[in-house]
N, C-alpha and C positions, 0 to 999 in steps of 0.2 A: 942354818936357818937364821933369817937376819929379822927381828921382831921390830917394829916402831910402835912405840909406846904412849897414845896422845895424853897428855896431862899438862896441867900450865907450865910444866917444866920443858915440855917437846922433847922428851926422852926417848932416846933409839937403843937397843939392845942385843945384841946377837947373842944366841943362846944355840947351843948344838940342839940336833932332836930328840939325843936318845936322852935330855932332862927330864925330870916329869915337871908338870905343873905348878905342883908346891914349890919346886926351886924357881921356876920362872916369879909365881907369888911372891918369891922372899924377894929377889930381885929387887922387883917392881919397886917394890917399900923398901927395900933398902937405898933406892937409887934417890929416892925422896924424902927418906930422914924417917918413912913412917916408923911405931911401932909394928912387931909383928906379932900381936896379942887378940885379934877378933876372930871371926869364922869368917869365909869368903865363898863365892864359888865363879866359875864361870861359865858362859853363856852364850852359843852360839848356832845360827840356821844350818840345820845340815840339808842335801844336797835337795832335797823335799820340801825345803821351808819349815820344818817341825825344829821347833827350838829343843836344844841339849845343853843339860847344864852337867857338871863338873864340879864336884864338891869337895869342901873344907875333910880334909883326913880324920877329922872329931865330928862330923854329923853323920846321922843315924842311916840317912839313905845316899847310896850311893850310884853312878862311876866317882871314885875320890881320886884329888889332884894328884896325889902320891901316887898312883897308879898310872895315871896315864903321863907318856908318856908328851913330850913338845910336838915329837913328829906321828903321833898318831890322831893329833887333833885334823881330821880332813876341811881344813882351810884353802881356798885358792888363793894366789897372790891378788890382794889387794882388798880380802875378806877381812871381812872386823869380827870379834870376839868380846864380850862384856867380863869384864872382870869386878863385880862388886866385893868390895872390902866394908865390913866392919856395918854389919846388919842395922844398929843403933843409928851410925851416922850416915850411911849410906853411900860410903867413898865411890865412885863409879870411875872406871879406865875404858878406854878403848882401848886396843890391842889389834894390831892390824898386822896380816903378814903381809910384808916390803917387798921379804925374794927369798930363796931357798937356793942358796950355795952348796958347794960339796962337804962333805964331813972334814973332811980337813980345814974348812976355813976358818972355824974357830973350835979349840978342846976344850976352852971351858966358855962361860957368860962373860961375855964384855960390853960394860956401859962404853957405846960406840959417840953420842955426844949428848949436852942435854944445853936448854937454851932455857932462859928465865928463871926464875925464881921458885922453887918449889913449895907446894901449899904448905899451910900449916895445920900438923894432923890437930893438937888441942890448942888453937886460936883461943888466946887471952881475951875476955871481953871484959870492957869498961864498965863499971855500975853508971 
């Protein structure tokens, strides 16, 4: 399953399906310097248009990221996905699936390119 990842960085990612969510999560922020210290969840229309979210493995109500799995998220190619990180600051990802390859195409997560400069999670601000 081949993930592109919009952020100012233009980050692409291939990730098998059978990851769960939470490792797609760590990814994301890993691939961008983030910490991986807030709650998240994410967010997307299912085939009805009724929004489903996907929650932080520490909140109280769930389906939790840990659970579910990359390929049981029922996305079609070219569906987006919201990934809010970090409740306080309100990080926001899109997440769109690109294509779905065969299992063999990748065995683990590969940062496939990234372009620009990645945000800064705590931007130093001037007095």
């Amino acid at each position: 399953m081949i993930i592109f990842i919009d952020v100012p960085s233009s980050t692409r990612i291939a990730i098998p399906a059978n990851y769960s969510l939470d490792s797609l999560a760590s990814i994301i922020l890993k691939s961008i310097e983030f910490d991986y210290d807030h709650l998240y969840h994410f967010s997307y229309e299912d085939r009805f248009s009724a929004l489903q979210m996907i929650n932080h493995p520490n909140m109280d109500e769930g389906s939790w990221a840990s659970e579910v799995m990359v390929g049981d998220v029922p996305l079609r190619v070219g569906q987006t996905m919201t990934y809010l990180y970090d409740f306080g600051d309100n990080w926001e990802f899109d997440v769109t699936l690109e294509r779905v390859a065969p299992d063999s195409a990748v065995g683990k997560p590969v940062l496939l390119e990234m372009h620009g400069k990645p945000p800064e999670q705590y931007p130093r601000w001037d007095d």
